[in-house]
C-alpha positions as CSV (number, residue, x, y, z in Angstrom):
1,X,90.7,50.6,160.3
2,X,90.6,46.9,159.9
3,X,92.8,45.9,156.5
4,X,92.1,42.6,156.5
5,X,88.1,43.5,156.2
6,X,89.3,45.7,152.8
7,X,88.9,44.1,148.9
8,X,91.9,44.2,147.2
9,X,90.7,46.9,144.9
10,X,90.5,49.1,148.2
11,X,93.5,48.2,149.2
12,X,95.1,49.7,145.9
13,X,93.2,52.7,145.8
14,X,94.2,53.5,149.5
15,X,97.7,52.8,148.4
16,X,97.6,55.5,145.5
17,X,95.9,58.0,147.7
18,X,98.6,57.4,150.3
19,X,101.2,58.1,147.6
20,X,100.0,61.2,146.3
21,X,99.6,62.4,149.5
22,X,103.1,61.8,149.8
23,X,104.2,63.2,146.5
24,X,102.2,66.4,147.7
25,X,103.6,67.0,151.0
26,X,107.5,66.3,149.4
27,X,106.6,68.7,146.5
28,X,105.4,71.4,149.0
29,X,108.7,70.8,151.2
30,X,110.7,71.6,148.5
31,X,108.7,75.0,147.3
32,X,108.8,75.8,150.6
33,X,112.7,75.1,150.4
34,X,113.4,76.5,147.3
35,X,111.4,80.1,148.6
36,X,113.4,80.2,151.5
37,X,116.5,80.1,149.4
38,X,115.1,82.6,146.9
39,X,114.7,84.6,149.8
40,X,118.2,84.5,151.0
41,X,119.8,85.0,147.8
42,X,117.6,88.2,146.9
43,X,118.1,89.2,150.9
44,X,122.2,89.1,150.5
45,X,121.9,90.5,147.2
46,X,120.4,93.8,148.8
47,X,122.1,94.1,151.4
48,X,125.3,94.0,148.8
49,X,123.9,96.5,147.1
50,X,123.2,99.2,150.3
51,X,126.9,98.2,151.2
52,X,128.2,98.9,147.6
53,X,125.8,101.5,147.0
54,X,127.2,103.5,150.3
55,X,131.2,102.8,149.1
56,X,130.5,103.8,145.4
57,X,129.1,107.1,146.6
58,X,132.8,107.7,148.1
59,X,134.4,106.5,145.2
60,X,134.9,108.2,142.4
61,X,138.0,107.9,139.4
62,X,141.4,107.0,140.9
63,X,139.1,106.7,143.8
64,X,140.8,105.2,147.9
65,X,142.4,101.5,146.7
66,X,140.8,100.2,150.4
67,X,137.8,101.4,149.1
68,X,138.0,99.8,146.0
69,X,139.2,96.6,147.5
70,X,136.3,96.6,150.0
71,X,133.3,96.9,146.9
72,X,135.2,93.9,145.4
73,X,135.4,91.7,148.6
74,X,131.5,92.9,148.8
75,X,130.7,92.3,145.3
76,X,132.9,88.6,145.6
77,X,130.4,86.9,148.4
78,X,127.4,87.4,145.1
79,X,127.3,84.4,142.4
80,X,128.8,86.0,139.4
81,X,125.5,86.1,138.3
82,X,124.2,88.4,140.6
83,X,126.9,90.8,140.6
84,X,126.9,91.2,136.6
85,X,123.2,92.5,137.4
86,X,123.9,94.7,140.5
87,X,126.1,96.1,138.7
88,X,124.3,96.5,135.8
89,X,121.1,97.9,137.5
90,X,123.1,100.3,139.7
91,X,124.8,101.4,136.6
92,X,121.6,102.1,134.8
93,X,119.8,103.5,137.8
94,X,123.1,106.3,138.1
95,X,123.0,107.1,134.3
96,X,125.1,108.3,131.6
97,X,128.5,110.2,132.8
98,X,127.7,108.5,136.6
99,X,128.7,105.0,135.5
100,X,132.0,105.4,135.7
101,X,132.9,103.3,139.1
102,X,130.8,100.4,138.1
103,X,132.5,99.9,134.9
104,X,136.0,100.2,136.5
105,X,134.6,97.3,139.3
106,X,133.4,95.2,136.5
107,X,136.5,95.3,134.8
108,X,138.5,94.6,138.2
109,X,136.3,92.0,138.9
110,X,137.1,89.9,135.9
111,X,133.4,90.2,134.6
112,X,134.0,90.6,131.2
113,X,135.3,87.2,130.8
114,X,131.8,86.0,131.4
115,X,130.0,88.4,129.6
116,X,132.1,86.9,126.5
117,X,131.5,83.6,126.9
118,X,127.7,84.3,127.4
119,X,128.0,86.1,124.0
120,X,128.6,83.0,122.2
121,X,125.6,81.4,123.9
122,X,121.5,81.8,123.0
123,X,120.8,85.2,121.6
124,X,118.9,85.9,125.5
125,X,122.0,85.7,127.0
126,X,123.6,88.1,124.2
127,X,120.5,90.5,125.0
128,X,122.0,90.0,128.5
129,X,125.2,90.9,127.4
130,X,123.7,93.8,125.2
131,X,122.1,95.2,128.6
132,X,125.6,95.5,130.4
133,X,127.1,96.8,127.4
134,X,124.8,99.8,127.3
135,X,124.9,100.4,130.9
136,X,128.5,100.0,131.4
137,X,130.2,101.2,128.0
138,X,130.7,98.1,126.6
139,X,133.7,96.4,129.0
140,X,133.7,93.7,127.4
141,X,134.5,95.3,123.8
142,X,131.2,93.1,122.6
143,X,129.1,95.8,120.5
144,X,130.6,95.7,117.6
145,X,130.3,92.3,116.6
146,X,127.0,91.5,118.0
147,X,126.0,94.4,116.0
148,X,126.5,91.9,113.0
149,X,124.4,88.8,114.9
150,X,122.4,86.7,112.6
151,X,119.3,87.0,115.5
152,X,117.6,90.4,114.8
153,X,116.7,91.6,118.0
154,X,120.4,90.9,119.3
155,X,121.2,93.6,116.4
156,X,119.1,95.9,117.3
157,X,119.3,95.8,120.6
158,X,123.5,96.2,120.0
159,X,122.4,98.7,117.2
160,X,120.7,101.1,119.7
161,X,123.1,100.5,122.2
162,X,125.8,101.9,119.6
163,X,124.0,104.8,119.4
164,X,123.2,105.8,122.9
165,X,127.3,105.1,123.9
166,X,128.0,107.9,120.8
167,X,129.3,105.1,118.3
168,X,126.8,105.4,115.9
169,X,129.3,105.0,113.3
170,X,130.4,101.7,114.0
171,X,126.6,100.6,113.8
172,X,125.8,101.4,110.9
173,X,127.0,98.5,109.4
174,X,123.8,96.9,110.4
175,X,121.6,99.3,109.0
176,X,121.0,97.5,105.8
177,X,119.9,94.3,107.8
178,X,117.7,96.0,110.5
179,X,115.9,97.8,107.2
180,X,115.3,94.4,106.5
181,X,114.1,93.4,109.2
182,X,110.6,94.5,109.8
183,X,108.7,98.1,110.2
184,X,108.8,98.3,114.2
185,X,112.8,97.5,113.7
186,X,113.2,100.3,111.1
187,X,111.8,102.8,113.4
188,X,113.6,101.9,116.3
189,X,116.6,102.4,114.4
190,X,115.3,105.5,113.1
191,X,114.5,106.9,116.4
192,X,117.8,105.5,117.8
193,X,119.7,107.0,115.1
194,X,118.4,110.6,115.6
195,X,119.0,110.9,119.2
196,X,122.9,109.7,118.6
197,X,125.2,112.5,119.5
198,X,127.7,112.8,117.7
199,X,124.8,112.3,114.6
200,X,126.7,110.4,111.7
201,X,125.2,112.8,108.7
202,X,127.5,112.5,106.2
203,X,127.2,108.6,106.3
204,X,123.6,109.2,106.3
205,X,123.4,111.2,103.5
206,X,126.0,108.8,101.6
207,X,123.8,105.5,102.0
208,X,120.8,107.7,100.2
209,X,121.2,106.0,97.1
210,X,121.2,103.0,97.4
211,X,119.2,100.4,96.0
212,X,117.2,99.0,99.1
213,X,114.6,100.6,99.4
214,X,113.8,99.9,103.2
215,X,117.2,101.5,103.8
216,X,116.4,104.6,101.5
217,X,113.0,105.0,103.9
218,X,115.1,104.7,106.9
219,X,118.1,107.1,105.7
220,X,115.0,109.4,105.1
221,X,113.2,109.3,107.7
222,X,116.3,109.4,110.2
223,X,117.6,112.7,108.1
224,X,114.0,114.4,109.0
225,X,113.8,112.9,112.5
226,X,117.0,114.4,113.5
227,X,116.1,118.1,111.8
228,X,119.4,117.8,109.5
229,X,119.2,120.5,107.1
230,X,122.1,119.2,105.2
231,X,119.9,116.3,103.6
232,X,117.6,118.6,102.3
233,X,118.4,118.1,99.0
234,X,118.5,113.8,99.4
235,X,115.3,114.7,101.0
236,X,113.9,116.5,98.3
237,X,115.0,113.8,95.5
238,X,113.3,111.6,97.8
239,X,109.8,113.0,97.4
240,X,109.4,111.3,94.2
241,X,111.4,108.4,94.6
242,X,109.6,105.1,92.9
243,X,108.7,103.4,96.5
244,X,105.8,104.9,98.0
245,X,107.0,104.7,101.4
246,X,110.1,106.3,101.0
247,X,108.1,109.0,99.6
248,X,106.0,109.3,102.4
249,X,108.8,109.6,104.9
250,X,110.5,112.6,102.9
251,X,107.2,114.0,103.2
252,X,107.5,113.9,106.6
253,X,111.0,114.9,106.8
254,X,110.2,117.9,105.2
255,X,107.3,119.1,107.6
256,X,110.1,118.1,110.2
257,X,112.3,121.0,108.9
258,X,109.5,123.2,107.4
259,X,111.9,124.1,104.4
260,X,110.0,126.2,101.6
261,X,112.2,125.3,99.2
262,X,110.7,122.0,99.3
263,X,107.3,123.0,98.5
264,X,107.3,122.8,94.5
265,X,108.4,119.2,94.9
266,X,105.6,118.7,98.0
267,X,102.8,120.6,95.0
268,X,104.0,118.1,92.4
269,X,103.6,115.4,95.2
270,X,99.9,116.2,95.5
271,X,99.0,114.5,92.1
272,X,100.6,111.2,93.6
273,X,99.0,107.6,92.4
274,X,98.8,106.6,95.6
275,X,96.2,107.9,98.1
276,X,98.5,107.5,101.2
277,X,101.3,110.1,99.3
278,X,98.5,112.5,98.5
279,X,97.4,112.3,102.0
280,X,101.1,113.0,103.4
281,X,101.7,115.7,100.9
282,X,98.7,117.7,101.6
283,X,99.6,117.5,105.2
284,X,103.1,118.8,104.6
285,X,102.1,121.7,102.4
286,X,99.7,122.7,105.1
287,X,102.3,122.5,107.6
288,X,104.7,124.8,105.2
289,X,101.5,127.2,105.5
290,X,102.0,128.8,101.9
291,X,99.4,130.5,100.6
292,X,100.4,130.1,96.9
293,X,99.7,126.4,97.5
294,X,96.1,126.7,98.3
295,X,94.5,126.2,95.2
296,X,96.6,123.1,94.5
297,X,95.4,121.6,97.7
298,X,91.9,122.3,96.9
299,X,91.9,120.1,94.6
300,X,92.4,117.4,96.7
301,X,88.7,118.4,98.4
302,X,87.1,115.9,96.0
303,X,89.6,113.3,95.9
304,X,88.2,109.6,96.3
305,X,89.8,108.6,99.3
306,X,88.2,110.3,103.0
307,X,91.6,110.4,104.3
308,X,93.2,112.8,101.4
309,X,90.0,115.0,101.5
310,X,90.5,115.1,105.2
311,X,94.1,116.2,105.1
312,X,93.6,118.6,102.2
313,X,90.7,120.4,104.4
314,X,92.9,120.9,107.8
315,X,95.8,122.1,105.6
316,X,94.1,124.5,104.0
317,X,93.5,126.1,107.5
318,X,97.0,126.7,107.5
319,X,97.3,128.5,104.4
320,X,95.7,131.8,105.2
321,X,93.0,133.8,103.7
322,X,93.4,132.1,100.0
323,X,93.0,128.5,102.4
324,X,89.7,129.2,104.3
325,X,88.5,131.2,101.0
326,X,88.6,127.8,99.5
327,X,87.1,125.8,101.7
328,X,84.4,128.3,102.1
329,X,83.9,127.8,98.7
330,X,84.2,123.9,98.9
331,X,81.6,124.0,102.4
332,X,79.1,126.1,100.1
333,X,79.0,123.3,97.5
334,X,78.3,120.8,100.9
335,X,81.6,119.5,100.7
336,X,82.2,117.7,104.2
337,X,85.5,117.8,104.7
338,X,85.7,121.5,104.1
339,X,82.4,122.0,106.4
340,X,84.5,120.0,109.3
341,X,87.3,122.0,108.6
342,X,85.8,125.2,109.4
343,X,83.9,124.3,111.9
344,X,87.2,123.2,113.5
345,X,89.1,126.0,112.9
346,X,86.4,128.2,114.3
347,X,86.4,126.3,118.2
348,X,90.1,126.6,117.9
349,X,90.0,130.3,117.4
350,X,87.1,130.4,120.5
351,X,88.7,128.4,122.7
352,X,92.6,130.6,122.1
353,X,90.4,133.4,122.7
354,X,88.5,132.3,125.8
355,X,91.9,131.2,127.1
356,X,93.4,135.0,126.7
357,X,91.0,136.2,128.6
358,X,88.9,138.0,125.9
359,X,85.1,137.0,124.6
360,X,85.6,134.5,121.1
361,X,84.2,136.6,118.5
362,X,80.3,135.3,116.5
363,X,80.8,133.0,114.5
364,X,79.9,134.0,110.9
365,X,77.4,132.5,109.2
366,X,77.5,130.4,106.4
């Protein structure tokens, strides 16, 4: 190519298509050297983890000190980094009641000192922290104050770990701002809270009355979740509490335990101003299966909302002969729901049957 035959406007544009070549081939040189160190990194880290994998399943408490020494000399050649999450992830991966070597080489590997200084930092990091916590026992002694963190998910997330270590005591101090906090937070809590062994009850049971009423919902629904018979009674009271959700979730507490004695307040519970607390109600007394509260659940056949009518119709299947009597009754007056109903309950009946072994009996007609 002859340059000197070039304008100088050709000239410039050959000088900008000779520079981005340039700045493409240097920005491919250093993905290319930044994959290979990925590479190595993530290639050192498992083969760490094989070597530490194979001396932790010789070690065991008050386990061989050369042992020991040799996991930490392994575990030293990672970035700190890295070995807070092999550990971590081999710690998860061996469960509750396995853990018990990892924790002790976190804690002999001066981890925790890191994991306390990242607590300070962005709430991420503190989910981090949360993480290790939960799969390690909480080394670091961190749980209990993150459970008080202004950031919501770094409570929860300390919240639930609480719970799973059996320290469900210490979190509820929190409860009253993850009630606060949303409805997917309340029923993680909830859900958290009524797996937790040992299950705090009487604290439970204590916080009933207060005057949040997210926190009454949650105390609720956590009592019910966790089939504890010895908040019946807040239960109970808590069927016509004055926020309708709380309402609803002793509703469902109660078809969780399937206590009678909750039925008058469940019948009174039918009448409800709100549709979604009719709705509930006739589903727990349905669930109860009482026959003395069929006719008070027929009533609910006509109700203005498709949802309570709905509910009213499948739990009067439940309530024996006086229940399909009614909606027999209902159907003959072309009542849909009740039509549906019985319909239903009759393919459920065929297809038990079929499944014994035996022919479904003719279905009557109507």
């Amino acid at each position: 190519m002859n340059l000197e035959q070039l304008s100088f406007s050709e000239l410039v544009i050959l000088l900008f298509v000779a520079l981005e070549l340039l700045v493409v081939a240097v920005a491919l040189g250093a993905m290319i050297v930044v994959r290979n160190r990925a590479i190595r990194r993530e290639s050192a880290f498992d083969a760490v983890k094989r070597v530490l994998g194979d001396l932790t399943a010789r070690m065991g408490r008050g386990a061989d000190p050369a042992l020991r020494s040799r996991a930490l000399t392994v575990l030293a050649t990672l970035t700190t980094d890295h070995a807070r999450r092999l550990l971590t992830e081999m710690a998860e991966y061996a469960g509750p009641g396995r853990a018990q070597v990892y924790e002790e080489l976190y804690a002999a590997a001066g981890l925790a000192t890191e994991a306390r200084a990242n607590a300070a930092a962005r709430p991420w990091e503190r989910l981090r922290v949360i993480r290790e916590a939960r799969a390690l026992s909480d080394p670091a002694r961190l749980l209990a104050a993150l459970v008080r963190d202004e950031a919501p998910d770094v409570r929860l997330g300390a919240f639930e770990a609480l719970c799973a270590l059996g320290r469900a005591d210490e979190a509820l101090i929190a409860l009253s701002a993850i009630a606060g906090d949303g409805r997917l937070n309340r029923v993680r809590a909830m859900d958290a809270l009524a797996t937790a062994l040992p299950f705090p009850q009487d604290a439970l049971i204590g916080m009933a009355h207060t005057d949040q009423a997210e926190l009454r919902q949650v105390v609720v629904a956590t009592l019910g979740l966790a089939r504890c018979r010895a908040g019946i009674d807040v239960i109970i009271a808590a069927v016509t509490d004055p926020d309708a959700e709380v309402r609803i979730q002793a509703l469902k507490a109660v078809r969780e335990l399937k206590d009678v004695s909750a039925l008058p307040a469940c019948l009174s519970a039918l009448r409800d101003e709100r549709w979604e607390v009719r709705s509930e109600s006739a589903r727990t007394c349905g669930a109860l299966g009482h026959a003395g509260a069929a006719e008070s659940i027929a009533a609910l056949l006509d109700d203005e909302a498709e949802w309570v009518r709905h509910n009213a119709a499948l739990a009067l299947t439940r309530c024996g002969p006086a229940g399909i009597a009614a909606l027999r009754a209902a159907a003959a007056r072309n009542n849909e729901s009740a039509s549906s109903a019985l319909a239903e309950a009759r393919l459920s009946v065929a297809d038990d049957t079929v499944a014994g072994g035996a022919m479904p009996p003719p279905i009557p007609q109507m």
